[in-house]
KEVEXFI-33539 format. One line per field, with one value per residue (C-alpha): chain; x, y, z; residue number from 0. Coordinates in nm, 2 decimals. Layout:
<nodes>
chain	c(A,...) .
x	c(X,...) .
y	c(Y,...) .
z	c(Z,...) .
n	c(NUM,...) .
</nodes>
This chain:
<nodes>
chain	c(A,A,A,A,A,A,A,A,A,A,A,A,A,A,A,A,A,A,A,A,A,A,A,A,A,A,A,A,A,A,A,A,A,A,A,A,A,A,A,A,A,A,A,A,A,A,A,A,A,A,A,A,A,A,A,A,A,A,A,A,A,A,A,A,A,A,A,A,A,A,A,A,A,A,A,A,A,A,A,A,A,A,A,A,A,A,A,A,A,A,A,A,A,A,A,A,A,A,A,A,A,A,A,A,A,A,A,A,A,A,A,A,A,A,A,A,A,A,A,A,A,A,A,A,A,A,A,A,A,A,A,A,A,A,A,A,A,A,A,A,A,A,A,A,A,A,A,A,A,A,A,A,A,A,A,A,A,A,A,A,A,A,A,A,A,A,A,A,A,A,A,A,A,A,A,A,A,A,A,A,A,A,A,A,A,A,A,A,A,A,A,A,A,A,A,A,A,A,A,A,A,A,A,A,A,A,A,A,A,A,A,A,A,A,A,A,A,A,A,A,A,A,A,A,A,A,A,A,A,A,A,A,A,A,A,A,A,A,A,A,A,A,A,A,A,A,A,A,A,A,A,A,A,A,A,A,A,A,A,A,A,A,A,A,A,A,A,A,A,A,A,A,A,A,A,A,A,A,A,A,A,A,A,A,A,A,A,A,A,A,A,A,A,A,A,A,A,A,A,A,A,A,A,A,A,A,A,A,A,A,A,A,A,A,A,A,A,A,A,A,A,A,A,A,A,A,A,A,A,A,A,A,A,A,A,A,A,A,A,A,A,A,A,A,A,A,A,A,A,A,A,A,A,A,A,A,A,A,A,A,A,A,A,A,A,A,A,A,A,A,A,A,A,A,A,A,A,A,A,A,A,A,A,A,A,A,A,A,A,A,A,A,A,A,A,A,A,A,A,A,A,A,A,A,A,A,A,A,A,A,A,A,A,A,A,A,A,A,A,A,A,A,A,A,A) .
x	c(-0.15,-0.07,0.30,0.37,0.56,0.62,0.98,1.05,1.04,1.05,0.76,0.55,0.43,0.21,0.09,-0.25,-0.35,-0.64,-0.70,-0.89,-0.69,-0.48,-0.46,-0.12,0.03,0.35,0.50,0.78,1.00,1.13,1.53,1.74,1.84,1.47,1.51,1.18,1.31,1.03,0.97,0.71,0.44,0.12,-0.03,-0.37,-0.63,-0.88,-1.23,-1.53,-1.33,-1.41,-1.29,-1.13,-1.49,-1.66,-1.91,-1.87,-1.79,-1.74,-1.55,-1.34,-1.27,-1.18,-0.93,-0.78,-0.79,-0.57,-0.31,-0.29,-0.24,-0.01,0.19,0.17,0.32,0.64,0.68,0.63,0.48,0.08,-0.06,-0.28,-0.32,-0.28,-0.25,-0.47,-0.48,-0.84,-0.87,-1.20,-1.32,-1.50,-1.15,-1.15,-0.89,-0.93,-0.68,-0.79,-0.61,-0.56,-0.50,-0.38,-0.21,0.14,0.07,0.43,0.63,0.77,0.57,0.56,0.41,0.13,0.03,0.17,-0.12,-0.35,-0.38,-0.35,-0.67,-0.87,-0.76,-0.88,-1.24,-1.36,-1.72,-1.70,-2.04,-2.22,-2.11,-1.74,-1.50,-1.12,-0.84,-0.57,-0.45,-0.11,0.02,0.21,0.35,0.29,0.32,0.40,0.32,0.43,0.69,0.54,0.66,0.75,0.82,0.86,0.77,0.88,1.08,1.01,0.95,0.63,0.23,0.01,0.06,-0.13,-0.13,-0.23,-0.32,-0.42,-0.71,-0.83,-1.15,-1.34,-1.74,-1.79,-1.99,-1.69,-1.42,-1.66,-1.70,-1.37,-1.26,-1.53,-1.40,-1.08,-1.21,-1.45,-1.07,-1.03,-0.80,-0.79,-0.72,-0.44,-0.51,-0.66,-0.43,-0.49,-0.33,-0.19,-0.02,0.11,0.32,0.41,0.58,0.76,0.86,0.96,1.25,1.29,1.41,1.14,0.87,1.03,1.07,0.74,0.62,0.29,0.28,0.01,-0.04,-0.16,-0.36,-0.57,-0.92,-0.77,-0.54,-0.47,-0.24,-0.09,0.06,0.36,0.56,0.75,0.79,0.48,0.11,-0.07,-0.40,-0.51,-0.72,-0.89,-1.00,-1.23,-1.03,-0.69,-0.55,-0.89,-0.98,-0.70,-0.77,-1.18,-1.08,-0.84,-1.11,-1.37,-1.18,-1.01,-1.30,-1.12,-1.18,-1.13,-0.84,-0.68,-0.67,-0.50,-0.22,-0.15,-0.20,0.11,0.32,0.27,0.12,0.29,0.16,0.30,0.29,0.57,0.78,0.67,0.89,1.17,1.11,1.26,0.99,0.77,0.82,0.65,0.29,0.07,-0.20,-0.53,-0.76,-1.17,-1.52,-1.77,-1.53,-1.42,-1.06,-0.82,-0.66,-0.32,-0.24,0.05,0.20,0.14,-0.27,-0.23,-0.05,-0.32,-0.60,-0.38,-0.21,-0.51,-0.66,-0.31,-0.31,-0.69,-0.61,-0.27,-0.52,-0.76,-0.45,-0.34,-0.66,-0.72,-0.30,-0.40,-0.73,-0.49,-0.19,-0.48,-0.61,-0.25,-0.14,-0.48,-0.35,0.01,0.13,0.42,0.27,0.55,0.66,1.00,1.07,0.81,0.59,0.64,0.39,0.41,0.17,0.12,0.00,0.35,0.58,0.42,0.62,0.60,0.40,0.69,0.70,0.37,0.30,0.59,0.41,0.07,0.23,0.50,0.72,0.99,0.85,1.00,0.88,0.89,0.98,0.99,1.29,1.36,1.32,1.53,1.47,1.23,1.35,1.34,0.97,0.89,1.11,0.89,0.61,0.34,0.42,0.44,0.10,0.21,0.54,0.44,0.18,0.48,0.68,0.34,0.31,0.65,0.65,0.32,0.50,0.79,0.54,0.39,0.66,0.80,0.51,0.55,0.91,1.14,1.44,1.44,1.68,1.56,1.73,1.62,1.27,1.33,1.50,1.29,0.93,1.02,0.77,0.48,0.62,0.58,0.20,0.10,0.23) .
y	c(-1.78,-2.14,-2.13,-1.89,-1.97,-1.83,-1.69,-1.65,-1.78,-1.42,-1.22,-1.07,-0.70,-0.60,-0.20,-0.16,0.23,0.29,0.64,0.86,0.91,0.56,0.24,0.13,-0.27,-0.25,-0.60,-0.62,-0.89,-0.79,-0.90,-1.08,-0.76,-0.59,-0.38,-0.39,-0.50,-0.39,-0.69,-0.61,-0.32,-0.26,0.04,0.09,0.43,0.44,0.39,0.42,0.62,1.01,1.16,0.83,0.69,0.40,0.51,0.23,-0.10,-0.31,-0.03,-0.02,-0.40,-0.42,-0.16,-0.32,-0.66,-0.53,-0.41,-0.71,-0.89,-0.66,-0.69,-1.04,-1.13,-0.84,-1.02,-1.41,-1.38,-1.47,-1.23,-1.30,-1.03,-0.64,-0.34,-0.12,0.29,0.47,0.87,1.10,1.41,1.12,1.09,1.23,1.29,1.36,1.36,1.12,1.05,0.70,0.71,0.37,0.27,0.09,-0.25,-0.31,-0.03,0.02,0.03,-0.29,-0.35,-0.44,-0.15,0.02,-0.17,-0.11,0.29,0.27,0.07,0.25,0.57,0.44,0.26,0.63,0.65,0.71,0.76,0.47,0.51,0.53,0.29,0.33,0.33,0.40,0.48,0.64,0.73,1.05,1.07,0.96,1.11,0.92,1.08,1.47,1.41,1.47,1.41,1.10,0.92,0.54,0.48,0.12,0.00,0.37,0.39,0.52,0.51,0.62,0.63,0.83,0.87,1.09,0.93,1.09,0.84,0.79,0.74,0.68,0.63,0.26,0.20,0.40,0.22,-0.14,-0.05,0.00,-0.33,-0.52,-0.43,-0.59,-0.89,-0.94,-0.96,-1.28,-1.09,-1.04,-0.66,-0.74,-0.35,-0.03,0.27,0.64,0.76,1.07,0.87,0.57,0.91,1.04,0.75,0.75,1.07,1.27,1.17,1.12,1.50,1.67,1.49,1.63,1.99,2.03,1.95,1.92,1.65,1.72,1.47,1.60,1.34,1.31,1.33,1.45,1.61,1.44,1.63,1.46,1.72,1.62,1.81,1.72,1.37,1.27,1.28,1.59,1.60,1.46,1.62,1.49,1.78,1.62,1.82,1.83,1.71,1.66,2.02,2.15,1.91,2.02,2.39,2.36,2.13,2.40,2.69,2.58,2.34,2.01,1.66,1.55,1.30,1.55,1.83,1.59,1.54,1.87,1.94,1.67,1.76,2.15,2.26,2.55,2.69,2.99,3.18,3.46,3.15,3.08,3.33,3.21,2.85,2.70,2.52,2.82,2.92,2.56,2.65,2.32,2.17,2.17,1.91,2.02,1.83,1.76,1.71,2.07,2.18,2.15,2.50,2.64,2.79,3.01,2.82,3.14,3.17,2.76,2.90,3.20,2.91,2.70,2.93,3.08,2.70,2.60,2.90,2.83,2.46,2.58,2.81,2.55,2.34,2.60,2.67,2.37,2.40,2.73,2.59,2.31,2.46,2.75,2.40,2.22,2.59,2.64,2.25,2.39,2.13,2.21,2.40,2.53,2.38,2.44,2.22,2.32,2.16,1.87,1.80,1.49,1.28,1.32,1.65,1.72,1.77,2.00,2.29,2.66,2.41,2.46,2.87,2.82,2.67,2.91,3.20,3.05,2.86,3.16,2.85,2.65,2.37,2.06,1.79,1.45,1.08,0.78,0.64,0.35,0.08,-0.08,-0.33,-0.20,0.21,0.36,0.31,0.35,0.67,0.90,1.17,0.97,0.64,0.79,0.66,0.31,0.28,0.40,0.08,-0.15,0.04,-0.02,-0.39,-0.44,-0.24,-0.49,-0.80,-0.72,-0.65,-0.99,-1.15,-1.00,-1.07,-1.45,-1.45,-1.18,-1.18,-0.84,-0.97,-1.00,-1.25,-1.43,-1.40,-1.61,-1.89,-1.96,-1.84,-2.04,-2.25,-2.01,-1.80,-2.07,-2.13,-1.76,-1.65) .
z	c(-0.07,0.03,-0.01,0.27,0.51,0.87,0.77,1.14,1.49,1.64,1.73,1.48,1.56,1.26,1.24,1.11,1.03,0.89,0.76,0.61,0.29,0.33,0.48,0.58,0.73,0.86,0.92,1.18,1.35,1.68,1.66,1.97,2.06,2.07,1.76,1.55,1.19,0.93,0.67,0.48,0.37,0.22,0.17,-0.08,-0.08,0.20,0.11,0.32,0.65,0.66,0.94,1.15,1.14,0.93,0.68,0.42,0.61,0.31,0.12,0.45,0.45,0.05,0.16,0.45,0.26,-0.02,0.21,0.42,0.11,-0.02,0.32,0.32,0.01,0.03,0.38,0.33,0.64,0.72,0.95,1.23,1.47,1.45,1.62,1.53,1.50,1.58,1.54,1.55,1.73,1.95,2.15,2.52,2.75,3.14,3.40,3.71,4.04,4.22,4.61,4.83,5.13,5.08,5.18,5.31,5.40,5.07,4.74,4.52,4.15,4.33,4.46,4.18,3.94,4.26,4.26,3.90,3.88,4.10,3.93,3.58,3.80,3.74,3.58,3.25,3.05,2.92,2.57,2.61,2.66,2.81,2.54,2.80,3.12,3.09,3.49,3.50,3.80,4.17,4.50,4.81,5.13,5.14,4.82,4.48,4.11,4.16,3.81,3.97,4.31,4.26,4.62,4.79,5.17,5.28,5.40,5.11,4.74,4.51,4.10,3.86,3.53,3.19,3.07,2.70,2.62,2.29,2.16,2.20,1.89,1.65,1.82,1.72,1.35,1.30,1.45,1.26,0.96,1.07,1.23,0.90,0.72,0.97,1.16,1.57,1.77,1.97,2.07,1.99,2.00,2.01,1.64,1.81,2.10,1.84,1.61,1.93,2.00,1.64,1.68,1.95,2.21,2.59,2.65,2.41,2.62,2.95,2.81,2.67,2.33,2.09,1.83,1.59,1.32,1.02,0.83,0.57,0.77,1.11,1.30,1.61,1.91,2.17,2.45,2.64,2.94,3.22,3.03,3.07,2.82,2.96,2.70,2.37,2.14,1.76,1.52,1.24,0.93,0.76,0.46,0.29,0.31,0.16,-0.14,-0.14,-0.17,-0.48,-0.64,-0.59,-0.67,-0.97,-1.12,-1.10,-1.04,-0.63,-0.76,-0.95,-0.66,-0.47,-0.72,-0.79,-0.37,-0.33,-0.64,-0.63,-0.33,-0.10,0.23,0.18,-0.12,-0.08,-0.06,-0.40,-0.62,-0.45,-0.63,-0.95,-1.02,-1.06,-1.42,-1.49,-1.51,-1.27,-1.54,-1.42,-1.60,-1.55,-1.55,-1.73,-2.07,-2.02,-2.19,-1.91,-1.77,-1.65,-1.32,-1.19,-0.89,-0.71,-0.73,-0.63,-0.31,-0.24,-0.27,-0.01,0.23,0.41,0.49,0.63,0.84,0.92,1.07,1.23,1.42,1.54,1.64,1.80,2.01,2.15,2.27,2.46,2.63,2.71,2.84,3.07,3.23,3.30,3.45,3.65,3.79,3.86,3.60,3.38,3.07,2.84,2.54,2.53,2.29,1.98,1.81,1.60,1.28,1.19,0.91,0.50,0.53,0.71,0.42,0.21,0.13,0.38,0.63,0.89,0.81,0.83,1.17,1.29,1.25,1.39,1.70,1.77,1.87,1.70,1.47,1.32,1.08,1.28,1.09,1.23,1.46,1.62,1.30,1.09,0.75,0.53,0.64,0.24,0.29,0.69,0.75,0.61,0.87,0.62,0.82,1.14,1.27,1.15,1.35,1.64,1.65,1.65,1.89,2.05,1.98,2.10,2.47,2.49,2.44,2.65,2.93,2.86,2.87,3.20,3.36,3.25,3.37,3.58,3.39,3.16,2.88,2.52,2.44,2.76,2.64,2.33,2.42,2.76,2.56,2.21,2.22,2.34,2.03,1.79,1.91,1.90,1.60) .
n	c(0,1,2,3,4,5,6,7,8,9,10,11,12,13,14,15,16,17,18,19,20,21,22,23,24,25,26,27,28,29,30,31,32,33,34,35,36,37,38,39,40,41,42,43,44,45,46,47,48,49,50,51,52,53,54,55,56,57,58,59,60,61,62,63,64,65,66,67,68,69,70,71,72,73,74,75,76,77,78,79,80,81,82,83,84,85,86,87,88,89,90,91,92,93,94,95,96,97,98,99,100,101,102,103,104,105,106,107,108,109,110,111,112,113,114,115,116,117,118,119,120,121,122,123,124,125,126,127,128,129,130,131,132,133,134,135,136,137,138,139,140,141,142,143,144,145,146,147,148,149,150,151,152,153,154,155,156,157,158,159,160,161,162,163,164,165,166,167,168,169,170,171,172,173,174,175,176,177,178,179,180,181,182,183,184,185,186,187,188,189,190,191,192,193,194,195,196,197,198,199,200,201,202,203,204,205,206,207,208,209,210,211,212,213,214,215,216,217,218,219,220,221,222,223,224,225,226,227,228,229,230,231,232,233,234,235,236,237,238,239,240,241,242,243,244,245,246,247,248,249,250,251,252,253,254,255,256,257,258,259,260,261,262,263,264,265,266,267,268,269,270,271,272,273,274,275,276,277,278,279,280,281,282,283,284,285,286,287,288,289,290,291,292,293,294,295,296,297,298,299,300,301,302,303,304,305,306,307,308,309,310,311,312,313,314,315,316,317,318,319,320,321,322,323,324,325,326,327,328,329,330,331,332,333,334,335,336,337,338,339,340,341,342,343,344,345,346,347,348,349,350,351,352,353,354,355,356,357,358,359,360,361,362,363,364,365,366,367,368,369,370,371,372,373,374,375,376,377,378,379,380,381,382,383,384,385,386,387,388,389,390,391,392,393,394,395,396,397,398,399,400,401,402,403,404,405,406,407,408,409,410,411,412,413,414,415,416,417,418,419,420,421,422,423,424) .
</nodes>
């Protein structure tokens, strides 16, 4: 590796998602005029994650490893820092308010970060440890919904904030095997919130809208109404499940259900018949030195169908209990906008007829936006996870760097931070 070079003097922004099924690095530059420009990928099979946790920490490292390299080499570029994705049904979400006085008639940044801080100082059990505190909207005096009190007259200013929380211990283990790659955590960032932020647009969030993205291990849902995050939710199955029930039902290796889950599966079988494809019978190969089998697309369908429906439903669930406690709070509830699945699981075939039917609401299958360079292989629901971390990456160094120097212009932020560039990256 000693021939790299650093092939830039821009900021790097590197995506780290590490799933159940996949591990993916997205390498990114962020351009003069603040566009994240992918460089590089590297993407190998996840071993040693079930479910968003660790279970096999060096399994988990020679994954991580191989995609880092992979990454590294397609980009020229040596990576250093990360920001990293975390997922599993050990994710919690609770809705905390912030009061304060206005220190000087009308509300600075100050006591913006103030109320903000003593909103997130709630306890939180021993065991868990804050991912983020997301403010979604303020009130000053007797007016409410405020989105930015910034320069407003007024005496007291309160703010509601959605908080994310995860088990300390699962959030460590997945960030050792990182660090044990040499590499450092800029940030840990809530899977569902980093799609989200690939995927949906300004007015979905203010009309209402679920994200749920569909992974191999989980599905992780990220609420959003009246443009802000209103609740977060993990559920530990997906993908995964869908493969286990063809490989029981039809005998055949785990590897091999996957295959013919990606190439040939359909969520909903009437849609089958209506299929070219169909006359081809799939080829199922068995265990144990058995004579392989062939299957009708149709009984592949039947196997499949009722599982899709099944995780719709629990998606679906945990959006009702959600939307009965944002209504109880006189919050916004309706999703005008639909729901948007997002993730590998996202593009198999009936899914959005499928998810129709189980949400009664409009649903559409969300790729990534707001990248350009490498966008053949980042535009795709499967990367969804991965872009949002450098959208991610990027809205943090912006804020860095505004907080290092007032004046908001990219290009600003080059020339007078250059050197500090140079050092960090």
């Amino acid at each position: 590796m000693g021939g790299m070079k650093q092939t830039t003097d821009r900021p790097l922004i590197i995506g780290l998602d590490i799933g159940t099924s996949k591990v993916a690095v997205l390498v990114s530059e962020i351009l003069h005029d603040g566009a994240v420009n992918v460089l590089g990928v590297g993407i190998t099979p996840s071993q040693g994650i079930d479910k968003g946790g660790v279970n096999d920490l060096e399994s988990v490292v020679r994954s991580v490893e191989r995609a880092i390299n992979d990454a590294e080499l397609m980009s020229d570029c040596k990576i250093r820092s990360v920001f990293l994705s975390l997922s599993g049904k050990h994710i919690h979400c609770q809705t905390e308010r912030g009061m304060g006085t206005i220190s000087d008639q009308e509300v600075t940044q100050d006591d913006i970060d103030m109320v903000i801080h003593t909103a997130k100082s709630v306890k939180i059990s021993e065991d868990q440890r804050v991912l983020h505190v997301i403010p979604q909207e303020y009130k000053i005096d007797y007016q409410e919904r405020i989105k930015n009190p910034l320069g407003l007259s007024g005496v007291r200013v309160e703010v509601s904030v959605q908080l994310i929380t995860c088990h300390s211990d699962t959030a460590r283990n997945i960030e050792k095997a990182v660090e044990r790659c040499g590499l450092k955590v800029e940030q840990l960032i809530f899977s569902g919130l980093a799609a989200s932020h690939a995927v949906i647009t300004r007015d979905e969030r203010e009309l209402g809208v679920c994200v749920v993205d569909i992974g191999g291990g989980t599905m992780d849902i990220a609420v959003w109404t009246g443009g802000a995050l209103r609740h977060s939710a993990v559920i530990p199955y997906a993908g995964n499940v869908i493969t286990s029930d063809i490989a029981y039902a039809f005998g055949t290796p785990l590897s091999d259900a996957e295959k013919i889950k990606v190439k040939y599966g359909c969520a909903l079988s009437k849609l089958v018949n209506t299929d070219s494809k169909v006359n081809v019978p799939v080829n199922v190969p068995s265990v144990g030195g058995r004579p392989s089998r062939s299957l009708q697309h149709q009984t592949l369908a039947e196997v499949i169908e009722p599982r899709c429906s099944e995780l719709l439903g629990l998606v679906h669930q945990e959006l009702e209990r959600a939307q009965e406690r944002l209504r109880a709070h006189g919050v916004k509830h309706q999703l005008a906008a639909g729901i948007v699945l997002t993730g590998g699981t996202a593009h198999m075939q009936g899914l959005v007829e499928c998810a129709e039917r189980a949400f009664q609401n409009q649903v559409r299958v969300g790729l990534p936006t707001g990248v350009v360079g490498l966008t053949d292989y980042v535009n795709d629901a499967y990367h969804a996870t991965a872009v949002g971390l450098l959208h991610y990456g990027k809205d943090n160094l912006l804020n860095e760097m505004n907080e290092r120097q007032p004046k908001r212009t990219v290009a600003g932020m080059f020339s007078k931070l250059g050197g500090w560039l140079k050092k960090e990256f």
